[in-house]
TIPARO-373932 format. One line per 4 residues: number of its first residue (from 0); their letters; for each residue x, y, z of N, C-alpha, C. Coordinates in steps of 0.02 Angstrom, whole numbers, plus 50000, padded with zeros to 5 digits. Each point is the difference from the previous one (the first is absolute). Example, Ala and Ser with C-alpha at 12.3 -4.5 7.8 and 13.67 -1.06 7.14 Angstrom:
<recs>
0) as) 50660 49716 50390 49955 50059 50000 50045 50060 50000 | 49982 50053 49964 50042 50059 50003 49961 50055 50037
</recs>
This chain:
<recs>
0) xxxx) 54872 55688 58561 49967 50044 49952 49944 49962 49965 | 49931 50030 50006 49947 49945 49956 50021 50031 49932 | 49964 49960 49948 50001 49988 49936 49953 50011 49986 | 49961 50041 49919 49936 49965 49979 50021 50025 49936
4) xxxx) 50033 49990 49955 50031 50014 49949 50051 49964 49952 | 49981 49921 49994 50009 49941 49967 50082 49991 50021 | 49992 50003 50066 50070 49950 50029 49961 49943 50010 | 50058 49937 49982 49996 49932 50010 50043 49971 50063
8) xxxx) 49955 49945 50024 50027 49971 50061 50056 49950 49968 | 50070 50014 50055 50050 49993 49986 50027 49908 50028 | 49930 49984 50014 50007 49935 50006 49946 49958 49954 | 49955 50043 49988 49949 49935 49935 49993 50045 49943
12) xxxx) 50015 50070 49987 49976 50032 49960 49923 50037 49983 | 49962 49989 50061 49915 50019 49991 50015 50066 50014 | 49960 50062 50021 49989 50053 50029 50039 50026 50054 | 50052 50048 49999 50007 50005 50068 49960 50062 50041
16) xxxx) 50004 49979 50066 49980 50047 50030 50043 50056 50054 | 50064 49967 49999 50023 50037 50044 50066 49991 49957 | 50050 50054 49995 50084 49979 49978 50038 50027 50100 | 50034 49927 50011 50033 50008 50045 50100 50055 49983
20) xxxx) 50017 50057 50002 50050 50007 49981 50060 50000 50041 | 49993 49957 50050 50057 49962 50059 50001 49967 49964 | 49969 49947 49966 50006 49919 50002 50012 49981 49908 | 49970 50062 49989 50016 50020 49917 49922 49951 49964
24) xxxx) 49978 49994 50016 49936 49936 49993 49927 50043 49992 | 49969 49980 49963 49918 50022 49986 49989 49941 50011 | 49928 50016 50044 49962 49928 50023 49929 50021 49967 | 49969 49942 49975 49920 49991 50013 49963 50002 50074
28) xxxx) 49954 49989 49981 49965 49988 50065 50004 49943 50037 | 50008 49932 49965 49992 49944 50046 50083 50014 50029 | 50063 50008 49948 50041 49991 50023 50034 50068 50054 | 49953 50051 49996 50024 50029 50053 49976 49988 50056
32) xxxx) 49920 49978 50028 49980 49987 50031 50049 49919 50030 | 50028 49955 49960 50048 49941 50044 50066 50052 50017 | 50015 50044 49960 50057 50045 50016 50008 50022 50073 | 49957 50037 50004 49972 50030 50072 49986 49967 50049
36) xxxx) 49965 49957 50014 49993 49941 50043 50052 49961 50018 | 50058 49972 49933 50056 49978 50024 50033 50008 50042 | 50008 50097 49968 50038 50026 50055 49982 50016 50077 | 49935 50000 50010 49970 50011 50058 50019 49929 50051
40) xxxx) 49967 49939 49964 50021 49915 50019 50075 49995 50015 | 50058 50030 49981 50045 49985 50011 50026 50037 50077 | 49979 50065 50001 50004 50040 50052 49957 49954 50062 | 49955 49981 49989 49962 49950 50070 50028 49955 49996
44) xxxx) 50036 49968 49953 50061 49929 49995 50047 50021 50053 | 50040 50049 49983 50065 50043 50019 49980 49992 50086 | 49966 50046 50003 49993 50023 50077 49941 49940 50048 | 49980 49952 49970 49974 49940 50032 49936 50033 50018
48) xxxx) 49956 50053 49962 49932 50013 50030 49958 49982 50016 | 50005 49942 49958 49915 49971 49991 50020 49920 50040 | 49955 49995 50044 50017 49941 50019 49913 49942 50047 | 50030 49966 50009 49918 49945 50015 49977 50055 50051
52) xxxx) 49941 49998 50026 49960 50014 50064 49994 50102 49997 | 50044 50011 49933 49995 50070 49995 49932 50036 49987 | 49971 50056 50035 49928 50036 49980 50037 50073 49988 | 49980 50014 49949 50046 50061 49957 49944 50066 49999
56) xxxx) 50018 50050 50014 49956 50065 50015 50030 50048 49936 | 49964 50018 49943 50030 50057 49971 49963 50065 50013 | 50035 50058 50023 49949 50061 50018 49988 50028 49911 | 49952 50024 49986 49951 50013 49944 49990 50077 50011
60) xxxx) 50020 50035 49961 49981 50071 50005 49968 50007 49931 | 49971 49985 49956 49967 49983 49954 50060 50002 49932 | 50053 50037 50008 50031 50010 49936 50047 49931 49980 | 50024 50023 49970 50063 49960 49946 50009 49937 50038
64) xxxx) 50065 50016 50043 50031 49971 50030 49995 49970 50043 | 49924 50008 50032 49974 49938 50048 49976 49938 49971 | 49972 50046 49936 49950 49956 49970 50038 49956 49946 | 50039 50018 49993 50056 49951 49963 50009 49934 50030
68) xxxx) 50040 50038 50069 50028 49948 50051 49938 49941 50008 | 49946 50025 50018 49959 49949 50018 49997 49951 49950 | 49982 50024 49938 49975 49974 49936 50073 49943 50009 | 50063 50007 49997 50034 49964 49997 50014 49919 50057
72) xxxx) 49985 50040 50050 49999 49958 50053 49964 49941 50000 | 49932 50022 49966 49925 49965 50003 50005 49946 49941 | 50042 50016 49949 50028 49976 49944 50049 49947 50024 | 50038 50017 50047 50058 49941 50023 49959 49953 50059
76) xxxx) 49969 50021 50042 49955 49969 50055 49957 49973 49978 | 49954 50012 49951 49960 49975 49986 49962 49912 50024 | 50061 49966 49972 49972 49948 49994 50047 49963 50061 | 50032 50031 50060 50012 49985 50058 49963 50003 50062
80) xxxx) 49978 49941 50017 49954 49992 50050 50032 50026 50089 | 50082 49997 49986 50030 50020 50052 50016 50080 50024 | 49985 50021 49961 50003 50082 50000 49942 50035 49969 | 49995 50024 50078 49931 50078 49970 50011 50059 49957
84) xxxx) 49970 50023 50005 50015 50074 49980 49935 50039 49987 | 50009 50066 50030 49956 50054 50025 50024 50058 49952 | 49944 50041 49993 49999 50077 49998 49999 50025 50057 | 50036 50063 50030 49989 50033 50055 50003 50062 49975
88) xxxx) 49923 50046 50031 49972 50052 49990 49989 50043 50050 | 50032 50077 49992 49990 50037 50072 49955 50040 49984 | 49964 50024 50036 49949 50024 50001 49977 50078 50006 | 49996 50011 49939 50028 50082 50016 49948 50046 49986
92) xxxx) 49933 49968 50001 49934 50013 49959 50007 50042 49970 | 50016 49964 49936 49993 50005 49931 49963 49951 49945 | 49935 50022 49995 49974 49950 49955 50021 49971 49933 | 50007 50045 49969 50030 49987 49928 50069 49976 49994
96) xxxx) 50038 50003 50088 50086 49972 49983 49963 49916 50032 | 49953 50000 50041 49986 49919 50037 49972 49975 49927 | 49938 50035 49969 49967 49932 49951 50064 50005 49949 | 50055 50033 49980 50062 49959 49942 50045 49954 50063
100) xxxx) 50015 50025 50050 50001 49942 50017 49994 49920 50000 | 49923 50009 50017 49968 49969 50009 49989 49935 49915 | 50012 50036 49961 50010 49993 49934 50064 49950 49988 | 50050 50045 50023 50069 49963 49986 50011 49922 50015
104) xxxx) 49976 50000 50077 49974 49957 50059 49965 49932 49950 | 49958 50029 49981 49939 49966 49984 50033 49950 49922 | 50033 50045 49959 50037 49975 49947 50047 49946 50009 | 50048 50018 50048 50048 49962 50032 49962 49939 50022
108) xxxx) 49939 49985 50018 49969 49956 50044 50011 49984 50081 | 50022 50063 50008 50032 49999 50088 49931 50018 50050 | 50018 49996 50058 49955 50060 50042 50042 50051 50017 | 49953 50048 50039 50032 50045 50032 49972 50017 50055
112) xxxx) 50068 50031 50037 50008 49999 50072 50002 50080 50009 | 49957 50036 50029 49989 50071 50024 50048 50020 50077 | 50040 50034 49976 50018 50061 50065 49999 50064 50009 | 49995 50014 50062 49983 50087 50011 50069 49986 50038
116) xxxx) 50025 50083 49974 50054 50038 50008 49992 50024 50073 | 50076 49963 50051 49999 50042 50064 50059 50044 50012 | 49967 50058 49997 50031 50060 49983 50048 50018 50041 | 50019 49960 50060 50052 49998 50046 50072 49933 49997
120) xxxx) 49984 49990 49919 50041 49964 49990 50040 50015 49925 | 50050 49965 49991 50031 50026 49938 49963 49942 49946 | 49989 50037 49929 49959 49925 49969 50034 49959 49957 | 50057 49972 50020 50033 49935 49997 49995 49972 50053
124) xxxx) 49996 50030 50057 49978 49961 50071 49949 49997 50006 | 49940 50033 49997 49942 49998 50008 49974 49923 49942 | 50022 50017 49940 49963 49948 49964 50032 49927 50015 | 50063 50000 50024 50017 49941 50037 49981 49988 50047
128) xxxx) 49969 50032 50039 49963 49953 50059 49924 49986 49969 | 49976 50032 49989 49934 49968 49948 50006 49937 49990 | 50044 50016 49933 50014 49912 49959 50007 49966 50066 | 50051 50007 50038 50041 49932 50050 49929 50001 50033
132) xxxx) 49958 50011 50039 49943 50006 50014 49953 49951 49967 | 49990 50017 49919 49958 49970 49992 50046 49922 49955 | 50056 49990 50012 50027 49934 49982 50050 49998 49964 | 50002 50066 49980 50035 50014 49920 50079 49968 50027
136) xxxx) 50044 49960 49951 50086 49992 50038 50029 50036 49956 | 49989 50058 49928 50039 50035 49952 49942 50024 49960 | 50038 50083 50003 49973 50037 49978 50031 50019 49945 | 49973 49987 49926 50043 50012 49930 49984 50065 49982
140) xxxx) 50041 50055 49972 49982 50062 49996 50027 50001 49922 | 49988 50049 49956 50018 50024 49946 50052 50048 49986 | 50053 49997 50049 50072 50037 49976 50019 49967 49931 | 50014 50069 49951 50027 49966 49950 50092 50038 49993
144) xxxx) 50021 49952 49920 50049 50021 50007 50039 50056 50003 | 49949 50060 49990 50000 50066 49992 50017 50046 50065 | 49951 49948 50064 49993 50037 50041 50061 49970 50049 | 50030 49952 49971 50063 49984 50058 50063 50049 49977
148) xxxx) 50011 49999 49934 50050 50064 49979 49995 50043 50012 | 49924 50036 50007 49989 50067 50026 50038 49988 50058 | 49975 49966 50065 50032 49987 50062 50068 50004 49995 | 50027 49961 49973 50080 50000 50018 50027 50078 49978
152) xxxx) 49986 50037 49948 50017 50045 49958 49977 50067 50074 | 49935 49991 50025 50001 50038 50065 50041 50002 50066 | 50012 49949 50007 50044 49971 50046 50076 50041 49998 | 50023 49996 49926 50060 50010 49968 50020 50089 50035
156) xxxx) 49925 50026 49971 50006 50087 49960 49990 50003 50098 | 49939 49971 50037 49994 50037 50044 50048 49970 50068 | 50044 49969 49983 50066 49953 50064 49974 49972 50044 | 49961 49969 49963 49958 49936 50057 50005 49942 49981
160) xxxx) 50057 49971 49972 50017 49953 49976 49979 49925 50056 | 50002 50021 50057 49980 49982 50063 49919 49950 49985 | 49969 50049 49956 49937 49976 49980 49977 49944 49968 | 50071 49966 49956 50012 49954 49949 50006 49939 50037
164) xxxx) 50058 50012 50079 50013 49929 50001 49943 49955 50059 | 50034 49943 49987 49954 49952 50054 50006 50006 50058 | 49975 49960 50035 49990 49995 50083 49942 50044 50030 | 49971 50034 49981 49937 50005 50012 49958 49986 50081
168) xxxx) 49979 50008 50029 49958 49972 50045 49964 49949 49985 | 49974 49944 50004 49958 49951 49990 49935 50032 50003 | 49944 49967 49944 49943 50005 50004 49986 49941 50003 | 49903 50027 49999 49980 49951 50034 49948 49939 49943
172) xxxx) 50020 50023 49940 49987 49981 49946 50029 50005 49943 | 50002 49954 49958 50035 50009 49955 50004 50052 49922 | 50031 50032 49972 49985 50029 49942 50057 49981 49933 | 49938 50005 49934 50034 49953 49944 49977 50079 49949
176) xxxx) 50048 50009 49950 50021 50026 49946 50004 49961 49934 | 49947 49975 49964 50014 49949 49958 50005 50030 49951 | 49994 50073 49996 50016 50054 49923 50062 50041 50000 | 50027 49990 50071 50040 50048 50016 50084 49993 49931
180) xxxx) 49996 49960 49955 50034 49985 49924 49970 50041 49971 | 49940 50016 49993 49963 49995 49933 49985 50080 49997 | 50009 50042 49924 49975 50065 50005 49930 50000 49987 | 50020 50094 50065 49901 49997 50011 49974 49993 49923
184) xxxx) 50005 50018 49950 49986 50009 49920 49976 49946 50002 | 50012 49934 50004 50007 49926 49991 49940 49981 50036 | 50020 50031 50089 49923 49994 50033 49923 50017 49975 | 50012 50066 49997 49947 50032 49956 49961 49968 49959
188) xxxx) 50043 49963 49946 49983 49984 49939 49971 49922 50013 | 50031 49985 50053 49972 49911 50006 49945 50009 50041 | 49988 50060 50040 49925 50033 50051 49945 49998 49945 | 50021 50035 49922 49946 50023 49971 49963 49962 49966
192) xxxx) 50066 49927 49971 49966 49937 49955 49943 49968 50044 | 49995 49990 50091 49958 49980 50036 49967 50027 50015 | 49981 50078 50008 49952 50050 50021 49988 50054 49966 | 49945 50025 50028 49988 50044 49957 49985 50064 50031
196) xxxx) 50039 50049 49958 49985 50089 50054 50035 49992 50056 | 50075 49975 50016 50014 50004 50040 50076 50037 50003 | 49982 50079 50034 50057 50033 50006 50071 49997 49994 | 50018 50031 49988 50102 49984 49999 50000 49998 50090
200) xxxx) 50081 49954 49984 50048 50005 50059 49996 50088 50039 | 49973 50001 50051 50036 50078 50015 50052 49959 50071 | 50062 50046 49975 50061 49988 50040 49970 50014 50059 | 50044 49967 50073 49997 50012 50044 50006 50079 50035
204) xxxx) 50065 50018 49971 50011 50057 50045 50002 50074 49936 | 49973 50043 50022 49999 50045 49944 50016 50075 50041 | 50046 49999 50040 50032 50047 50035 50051 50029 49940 | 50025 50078 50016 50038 50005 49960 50059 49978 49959
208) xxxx) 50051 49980 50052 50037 49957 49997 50004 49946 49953 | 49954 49934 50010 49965 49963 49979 50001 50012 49914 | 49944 50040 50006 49987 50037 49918 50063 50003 49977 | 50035 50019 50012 50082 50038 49966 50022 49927 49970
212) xxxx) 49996 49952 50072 50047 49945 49962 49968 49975 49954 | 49921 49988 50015 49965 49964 49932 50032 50027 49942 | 49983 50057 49999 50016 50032 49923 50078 49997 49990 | 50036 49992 50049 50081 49990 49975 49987 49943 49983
216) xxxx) 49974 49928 50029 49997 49942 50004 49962 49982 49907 | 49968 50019 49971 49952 49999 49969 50055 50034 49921 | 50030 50063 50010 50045 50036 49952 50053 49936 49976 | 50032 49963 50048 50051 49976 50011 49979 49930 49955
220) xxxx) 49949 49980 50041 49983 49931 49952 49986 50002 49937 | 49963 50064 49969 49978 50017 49925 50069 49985 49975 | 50058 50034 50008 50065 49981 49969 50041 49941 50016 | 49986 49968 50056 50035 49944 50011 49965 49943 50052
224) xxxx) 49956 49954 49974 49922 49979 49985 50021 49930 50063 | 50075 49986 50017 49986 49954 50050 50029 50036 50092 | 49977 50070 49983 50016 50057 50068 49973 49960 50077 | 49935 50008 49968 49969 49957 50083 50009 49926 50024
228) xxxx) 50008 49954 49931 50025 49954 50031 50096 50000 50025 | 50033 50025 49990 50077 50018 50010 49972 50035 50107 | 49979 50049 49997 49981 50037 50056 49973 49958 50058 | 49935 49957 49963 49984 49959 50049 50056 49937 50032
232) xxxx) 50044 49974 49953 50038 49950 50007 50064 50023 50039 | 50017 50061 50026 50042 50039 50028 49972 49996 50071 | 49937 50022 50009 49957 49998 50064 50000 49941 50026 | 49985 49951 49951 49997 49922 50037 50044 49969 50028
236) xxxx) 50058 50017 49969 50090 49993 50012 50028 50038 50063 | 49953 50073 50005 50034 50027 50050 49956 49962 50065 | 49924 50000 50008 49959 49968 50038 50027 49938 50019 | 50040 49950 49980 50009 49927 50021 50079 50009 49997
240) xxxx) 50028 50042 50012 50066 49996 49989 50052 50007 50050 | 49933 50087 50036 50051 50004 50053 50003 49987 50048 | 50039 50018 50059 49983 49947 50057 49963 50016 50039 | 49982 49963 50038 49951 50027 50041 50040 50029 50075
244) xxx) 49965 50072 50010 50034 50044 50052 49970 49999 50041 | 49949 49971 49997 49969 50013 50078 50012 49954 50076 | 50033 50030 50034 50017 49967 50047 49971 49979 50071
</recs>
């Protein structure tokens, strides 16, 4: 929940800008901004993401949650000579979505890498052969913690629980979730301290279905504020837990 109505940060006392009510904590800005990042750093700790000889692709659709991700990445890479990192841009001619782009890109201090959409492919596959193509070994996307509870909570309502666990087919590249902790709210808000005019999160899927759970998902947390993280931590448990059936 932001603040602008003389809450104090619950670690120095200056301004806050955001009151976290999971964590019971109002942060300032510097300290939400190490807040957020922590938690992001620990998740690429956790799952071993980041590693020497890595060239990191984030796809950029100009809003929130790309532009977060990047901003963060570029922030941790920075001053690593062993790891790249790219913007990747599809090409959908649209001028006004390429020059914020192009913007985000440019802020971050990255380049960017252009693809056109092949329409005979699905575009998680399609943009993975791009990247692997042009070098990329992980592609970091902006799932946040919002949008993995949505998932499991779909999974649940529509008996595709199937959807949750591992074993997977192998790809042919890698993919990293370094927000997938963190609520989109949180994203948003750490998108806006670095940029400027740049759209909200729009969820992935906005099918009917979908909609229903948000807004159950959304009712549920107003009254009991640590919903998505409980939901997501159920998914992760069921995902690594069970066995693997495929024979």
């Amino acid at each position: 929940m932001m603040e602008d109505f003389g809450m104090r940060c619950s670690k120095c006392r200056n301004d806050a800008i955001i009151s976290q009510r999971y964590s019971g904590q109002s942060l300032c800005r510097d300290h939400f901004i190490r807040d957020l990042e922590g938690k992001a750093k620990r998740e690429i700790r956790r799952n071993h993401w980041l590693a020497s000889g890595d060239l990191i692709g984030v796809p950029l659709d100009g809003r929130a949650a790309s532009a977060a991700l990047l901003t963060l990445l570029a922030r941790i890479t920075g001053k690593r000579r062993d790891i790249g990192l790219y913007a990747l841009s599809r090409d959908d001619g649209d001028p006004e979505a390429e020059k914020r782009i192009e913007e985000i890109a440019a802020a971050a201090g990255v380049s960017v890498l252009v693809w056109k959409r092949d329409p005979t492919k699905q575009v998680r596959e399609d943009l993975a052969a791009f990247a692997s193509g042009a070098g990329i070994t992980t592609i970091a996307c902006g799932k946040t913690l919002d949008d993995g509870a949505e998932a499991v909570l779909k999974a649940f309502v529509s008996g595709e629980i199937q959807s949750l666990l591992s074993g997977s087919a192998p790809e042919t590249i890698r993919w990293i979730y370094p927000f997938e902790v963190v609520p989109a709210e949180e994203v948003r808000l750490y998108a806006s301290l670095w940029h400027d005019n740049v759209p909200a999160v729009d969820p992935d899927g906005n099918d009917e279905l979908s909609l229903k759970i948000r807004d159950l998902q959304q009712a549920y947390t107003a009254r009991h504020p640590s919903t998505r993280h409980a939901v997501f931590r159920l998914g992760r448990r069921i995902r690594f837990s069970a066995p693997d059936t495929k024979q």
